[in-house]
VORO-236340 format. One record per residue (C-alpha): residue in one letter; residue number from 1; x, y, z. Coordinates in steps of 0.5 Angstrom, whole numbers, always signed. Last residue first. Layout:
<rs>
resn: a&resi: NUM&xx: X&yy: Y&zz: Z $
...
</rs>
This chain:
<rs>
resn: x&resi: 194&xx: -333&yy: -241&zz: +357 $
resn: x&resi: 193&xx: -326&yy: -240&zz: +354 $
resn: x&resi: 192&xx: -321&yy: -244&zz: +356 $
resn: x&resi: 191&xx: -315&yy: -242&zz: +351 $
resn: x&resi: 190&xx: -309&yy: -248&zz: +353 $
resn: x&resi: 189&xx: -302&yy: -245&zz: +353 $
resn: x&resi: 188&xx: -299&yy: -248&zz: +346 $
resn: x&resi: 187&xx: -292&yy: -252&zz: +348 $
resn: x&resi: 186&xx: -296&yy: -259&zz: +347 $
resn: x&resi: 185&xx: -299&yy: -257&zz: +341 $
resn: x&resi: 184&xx: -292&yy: -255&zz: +338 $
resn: x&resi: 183&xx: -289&yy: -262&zz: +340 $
resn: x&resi: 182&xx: -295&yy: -265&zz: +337 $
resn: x&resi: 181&xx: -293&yy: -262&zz: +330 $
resn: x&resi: 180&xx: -286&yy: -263&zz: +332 $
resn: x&resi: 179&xx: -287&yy: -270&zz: +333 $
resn: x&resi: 178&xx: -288&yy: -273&zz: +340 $
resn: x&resi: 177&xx: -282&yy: -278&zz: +342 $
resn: x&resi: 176&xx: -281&yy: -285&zz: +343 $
resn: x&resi: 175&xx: -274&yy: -287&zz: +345 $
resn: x&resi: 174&xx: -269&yy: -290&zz: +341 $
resn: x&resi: 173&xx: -265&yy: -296&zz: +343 $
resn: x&resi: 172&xx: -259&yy: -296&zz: +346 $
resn: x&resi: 171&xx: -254&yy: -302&zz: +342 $
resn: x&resi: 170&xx: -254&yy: -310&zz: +343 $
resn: x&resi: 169&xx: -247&yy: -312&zz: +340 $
resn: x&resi: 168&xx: -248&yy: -318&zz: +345 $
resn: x&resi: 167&xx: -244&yy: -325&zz: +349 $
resn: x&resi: 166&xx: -237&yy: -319&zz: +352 $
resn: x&resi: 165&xx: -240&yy: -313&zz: +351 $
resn: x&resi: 164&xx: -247&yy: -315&zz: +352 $
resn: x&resi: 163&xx: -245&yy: -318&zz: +359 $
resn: x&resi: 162&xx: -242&yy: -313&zz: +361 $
resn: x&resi: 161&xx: -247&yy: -309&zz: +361 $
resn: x&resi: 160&xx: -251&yy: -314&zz: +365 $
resn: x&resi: 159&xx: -247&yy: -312&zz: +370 $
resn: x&resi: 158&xx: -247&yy: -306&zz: +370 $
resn: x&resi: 157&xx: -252&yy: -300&zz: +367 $
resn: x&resi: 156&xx: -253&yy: -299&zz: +359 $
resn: x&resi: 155&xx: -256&yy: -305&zz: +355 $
resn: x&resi: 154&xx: -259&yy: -306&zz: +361 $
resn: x&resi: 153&xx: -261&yy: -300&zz: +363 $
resn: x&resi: 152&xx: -263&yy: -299&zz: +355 $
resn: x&resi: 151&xx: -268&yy: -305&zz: +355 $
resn: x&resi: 150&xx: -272&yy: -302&zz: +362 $
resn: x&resi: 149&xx: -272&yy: -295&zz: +359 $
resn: x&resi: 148&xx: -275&yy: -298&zz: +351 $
resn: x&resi: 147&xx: -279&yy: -303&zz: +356 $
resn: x&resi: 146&xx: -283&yy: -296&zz: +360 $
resn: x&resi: 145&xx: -283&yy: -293&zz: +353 $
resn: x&resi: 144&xx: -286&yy: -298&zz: +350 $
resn: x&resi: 143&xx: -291&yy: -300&zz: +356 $
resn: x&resi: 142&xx: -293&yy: -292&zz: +356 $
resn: x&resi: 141&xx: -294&yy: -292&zz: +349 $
resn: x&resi: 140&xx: -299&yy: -297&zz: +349 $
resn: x&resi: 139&xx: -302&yy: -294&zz: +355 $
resn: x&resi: 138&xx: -303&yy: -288&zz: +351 $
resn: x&resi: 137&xx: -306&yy: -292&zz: +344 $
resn: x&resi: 136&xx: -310&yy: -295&zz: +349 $
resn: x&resi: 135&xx: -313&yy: -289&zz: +350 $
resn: x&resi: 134&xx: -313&yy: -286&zz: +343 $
resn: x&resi: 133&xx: -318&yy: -294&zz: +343 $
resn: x&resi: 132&xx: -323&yy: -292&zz: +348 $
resn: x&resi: 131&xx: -324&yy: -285&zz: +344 $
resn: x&resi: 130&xx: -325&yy: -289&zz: +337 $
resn: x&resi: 129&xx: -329&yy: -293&zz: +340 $
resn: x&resi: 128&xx: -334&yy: -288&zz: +343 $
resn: x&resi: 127&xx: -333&yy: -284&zz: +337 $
resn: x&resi: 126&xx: -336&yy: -290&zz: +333 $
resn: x&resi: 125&xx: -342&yy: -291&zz: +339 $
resn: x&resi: 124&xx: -344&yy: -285&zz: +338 $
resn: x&resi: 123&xx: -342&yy: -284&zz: +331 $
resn: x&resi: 122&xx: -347&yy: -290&zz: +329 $
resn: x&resi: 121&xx: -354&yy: -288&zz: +334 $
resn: x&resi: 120&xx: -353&yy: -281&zz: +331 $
resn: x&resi: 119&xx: -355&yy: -275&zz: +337 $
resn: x&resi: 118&xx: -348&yy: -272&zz: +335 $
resn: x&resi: 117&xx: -350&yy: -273&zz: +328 $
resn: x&resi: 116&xx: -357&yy: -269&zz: +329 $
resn: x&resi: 115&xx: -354&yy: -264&zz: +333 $
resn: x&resi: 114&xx: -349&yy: -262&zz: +327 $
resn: x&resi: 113&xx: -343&yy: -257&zz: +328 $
resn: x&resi: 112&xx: -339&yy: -261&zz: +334 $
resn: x&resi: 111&xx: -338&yy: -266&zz: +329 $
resn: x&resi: 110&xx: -333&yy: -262&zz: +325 $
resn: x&resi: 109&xx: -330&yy: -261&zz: +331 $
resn: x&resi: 108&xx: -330&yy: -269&zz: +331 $
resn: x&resi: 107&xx: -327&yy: -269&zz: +324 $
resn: x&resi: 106&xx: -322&yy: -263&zz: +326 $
resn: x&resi: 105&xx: -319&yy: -268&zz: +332 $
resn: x&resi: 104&xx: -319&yy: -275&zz: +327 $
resn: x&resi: 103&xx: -314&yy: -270&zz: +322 $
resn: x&resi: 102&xx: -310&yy: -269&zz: +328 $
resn: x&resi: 101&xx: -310&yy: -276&zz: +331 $
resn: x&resi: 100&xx: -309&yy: -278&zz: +322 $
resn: x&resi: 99&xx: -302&yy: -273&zz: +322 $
resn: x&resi: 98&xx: -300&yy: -276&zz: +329 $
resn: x&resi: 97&xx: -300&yy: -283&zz: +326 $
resn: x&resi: 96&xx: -296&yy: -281&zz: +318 $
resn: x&resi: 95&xx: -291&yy: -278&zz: +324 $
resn: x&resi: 94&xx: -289&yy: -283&zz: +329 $
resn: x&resi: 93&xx: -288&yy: -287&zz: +323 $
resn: x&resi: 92&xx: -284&yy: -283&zz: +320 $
resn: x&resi: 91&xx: -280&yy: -281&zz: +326 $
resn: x&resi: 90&xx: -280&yy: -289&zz: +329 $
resn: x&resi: 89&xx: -276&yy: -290&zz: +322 $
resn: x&resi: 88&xx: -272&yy: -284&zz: +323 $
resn: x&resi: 87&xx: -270&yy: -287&zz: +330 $
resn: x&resi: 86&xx: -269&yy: -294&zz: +327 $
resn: x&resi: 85&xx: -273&yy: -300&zz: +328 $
resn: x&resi: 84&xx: -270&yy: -308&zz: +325 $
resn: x&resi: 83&xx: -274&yy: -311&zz: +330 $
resn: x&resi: 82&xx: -280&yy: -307&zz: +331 $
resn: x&resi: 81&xx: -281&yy: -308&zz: +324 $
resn: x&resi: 80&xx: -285&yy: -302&zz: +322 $
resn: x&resi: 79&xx: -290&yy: -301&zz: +316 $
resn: x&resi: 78&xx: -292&yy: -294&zz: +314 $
resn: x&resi: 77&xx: -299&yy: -296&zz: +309 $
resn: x&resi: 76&xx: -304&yy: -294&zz: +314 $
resn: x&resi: 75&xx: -302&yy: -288&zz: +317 $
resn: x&resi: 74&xx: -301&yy: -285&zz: +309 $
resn: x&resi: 73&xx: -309&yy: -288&zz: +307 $
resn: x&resi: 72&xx: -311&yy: -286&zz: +315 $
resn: x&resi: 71&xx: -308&yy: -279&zz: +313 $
resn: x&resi: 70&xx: -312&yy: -279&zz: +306 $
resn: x&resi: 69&xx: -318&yy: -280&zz: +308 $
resn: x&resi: 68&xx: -318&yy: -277&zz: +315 $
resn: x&resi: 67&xx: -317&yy: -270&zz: +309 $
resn: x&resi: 66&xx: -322&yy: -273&zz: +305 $
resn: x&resi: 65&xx: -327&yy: -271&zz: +310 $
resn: x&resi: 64&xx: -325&yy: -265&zz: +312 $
resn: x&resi: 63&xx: -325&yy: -263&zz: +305 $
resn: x&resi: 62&xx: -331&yy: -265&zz: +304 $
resn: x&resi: 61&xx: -335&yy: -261&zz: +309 $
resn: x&resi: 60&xx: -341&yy: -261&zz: +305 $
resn: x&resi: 59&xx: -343&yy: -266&zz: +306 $
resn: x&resi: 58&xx: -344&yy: -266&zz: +313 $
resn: x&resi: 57&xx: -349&yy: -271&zz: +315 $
resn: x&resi: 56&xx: -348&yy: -277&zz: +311 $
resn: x&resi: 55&xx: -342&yy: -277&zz: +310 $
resn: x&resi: 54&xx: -341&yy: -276&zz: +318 $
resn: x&resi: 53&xx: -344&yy: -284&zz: +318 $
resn: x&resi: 52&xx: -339&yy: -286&zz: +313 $
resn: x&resi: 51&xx: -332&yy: -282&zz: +316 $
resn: x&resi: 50&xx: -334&yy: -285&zz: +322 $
resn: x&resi: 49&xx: -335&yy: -293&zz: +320 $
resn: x&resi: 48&xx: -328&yy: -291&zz: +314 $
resn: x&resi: 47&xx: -324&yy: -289&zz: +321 $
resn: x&resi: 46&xx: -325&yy: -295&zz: +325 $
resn: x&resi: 45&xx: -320&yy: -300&zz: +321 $
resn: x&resi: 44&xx: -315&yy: -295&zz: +322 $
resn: x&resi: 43&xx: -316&yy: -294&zz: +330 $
resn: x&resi: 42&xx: -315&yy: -301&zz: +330 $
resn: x&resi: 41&xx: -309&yy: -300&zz: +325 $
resn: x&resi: 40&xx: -306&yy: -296&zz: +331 $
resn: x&resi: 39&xx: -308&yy: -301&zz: +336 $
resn: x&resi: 38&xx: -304&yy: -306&zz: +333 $
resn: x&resi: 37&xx: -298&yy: -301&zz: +331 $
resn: x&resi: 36&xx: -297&yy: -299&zz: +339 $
resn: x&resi: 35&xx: -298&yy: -307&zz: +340 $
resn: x&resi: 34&xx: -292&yy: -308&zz: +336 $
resn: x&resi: 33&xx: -288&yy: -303&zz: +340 $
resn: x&resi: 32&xx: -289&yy: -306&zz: +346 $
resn: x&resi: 31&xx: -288&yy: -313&zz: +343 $
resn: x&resi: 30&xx: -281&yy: -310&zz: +340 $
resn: x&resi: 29&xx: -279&yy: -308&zz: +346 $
resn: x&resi: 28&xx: -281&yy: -314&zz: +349 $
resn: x&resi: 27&xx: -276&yy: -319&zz: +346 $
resn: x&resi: 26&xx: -271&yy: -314&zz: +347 $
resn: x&resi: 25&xx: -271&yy: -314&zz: +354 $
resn: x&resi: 24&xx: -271&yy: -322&zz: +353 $
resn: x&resi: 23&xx: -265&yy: -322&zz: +349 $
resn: x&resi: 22&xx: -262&yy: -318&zz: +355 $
resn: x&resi: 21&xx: -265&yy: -322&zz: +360 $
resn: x&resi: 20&xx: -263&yy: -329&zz: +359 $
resn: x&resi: 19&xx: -255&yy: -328&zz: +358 $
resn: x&resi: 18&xx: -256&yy: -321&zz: +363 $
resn: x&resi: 17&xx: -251&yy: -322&zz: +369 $
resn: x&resi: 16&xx: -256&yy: -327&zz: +374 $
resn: x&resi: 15&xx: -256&yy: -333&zz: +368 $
resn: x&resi: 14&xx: -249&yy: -332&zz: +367 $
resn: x&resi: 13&xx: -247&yy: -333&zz: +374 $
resn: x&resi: 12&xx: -250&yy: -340&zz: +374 $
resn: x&resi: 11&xx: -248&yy: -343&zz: +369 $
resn: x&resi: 10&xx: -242&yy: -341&zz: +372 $
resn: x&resi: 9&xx: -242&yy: -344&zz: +378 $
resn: x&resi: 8&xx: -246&yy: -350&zz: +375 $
resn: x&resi: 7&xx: -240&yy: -351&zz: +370 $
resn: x&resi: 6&xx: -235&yy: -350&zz: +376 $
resn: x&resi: 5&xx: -238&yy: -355&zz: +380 $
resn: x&resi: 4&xx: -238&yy: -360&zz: +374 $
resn: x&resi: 3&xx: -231&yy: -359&zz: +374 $
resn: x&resi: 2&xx: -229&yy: -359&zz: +381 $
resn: x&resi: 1&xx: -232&yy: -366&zz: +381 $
</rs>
């Protein structure tokens, strides 16, 4: 009796201190940063649609175009296993995606230059797609950061600490960071000219 008492205590005890939830922290960080990649294909896969119905208008703007080419093929060919995910991994990946969110940005900049292609049905709802997916992009990242932060205070504040260093070897996890290019952009005072 005191046996099956003692196993039902202890089960008990190991299902409150981290057993469950440091496998399952991990679980979602790697879903979090799954969706991230997902949404960055979907801008991806946008990307050709917009630089087709842009062709069009702005031919001679070549450069400008070859230029989202060539980052969407970079962006694209970077694959990342949320599992196996290192910080220079995460670096390099982070940024082959900014380098495409840049060449994006100059390409509707471009846009802005031709009032036929901004009254174009096709870009319109293009660049509405486009836009809605840099929001889900945003709040992809939210949610990676917000696991990435909940699986390392797991890995890192007791009790659940205890249990990784007794049943786990699971380390910190990097957390998302802007590039340097972005990092440059966000510390520029912003010029509003009117």
């Amino acid at each position: 009796m005191r046996l099956i008492f003692a196993v039902i205590l202890m089960s008990l005890y190991l299902t409150g201190c981290g057993v469950q939830s440091l496998p399952q922290s991990k679980n979602n960080v790697e879903a979090a940063l799954a969706e991230i990649t997902n949404q960055y294909k979907r801008r991806a896969d946008l990307v050709p649609n917009l630089v087709k119905t842009v062709k069009g208008y702005a031919s001679h703007e070549k450069e400008t175009l070859e230029s989202v080419t060539s980052a969407r093929a970079q962006a694209t060919s970077m694959n990342i296993d949320p599992s196996k995910a290192t910080p220079e991994q995460l670096q390099k990946y982070q940024k082959a995606q900014s380098g495409l969110s840049q060449a994006l940005g100059r390409l509707l900049m471009v846009s802005e230059r031709y009032p036929d292609l901004k009254a174009n049905q096709n870009f319109l709802e293009l660049q509405a797609q486009l836009e809605g997916t840099e929001n889900r992009i945003t709040v992809a990242r939210q949610r990676y950061i917000e696991a990435i932060k909940q699986h390392n205070n797991l890995i890192t504040v007791p009790p659940t600490s205890w249990t990784n260093s007794l049943l786990y070897s699971y380390e910190k996890m990097p957390q998302w960071d802007v590039s340097e290019a972005e990092q440059e952009t966000i510390e520029q005072t912003p010029k509003v000219d009117f």
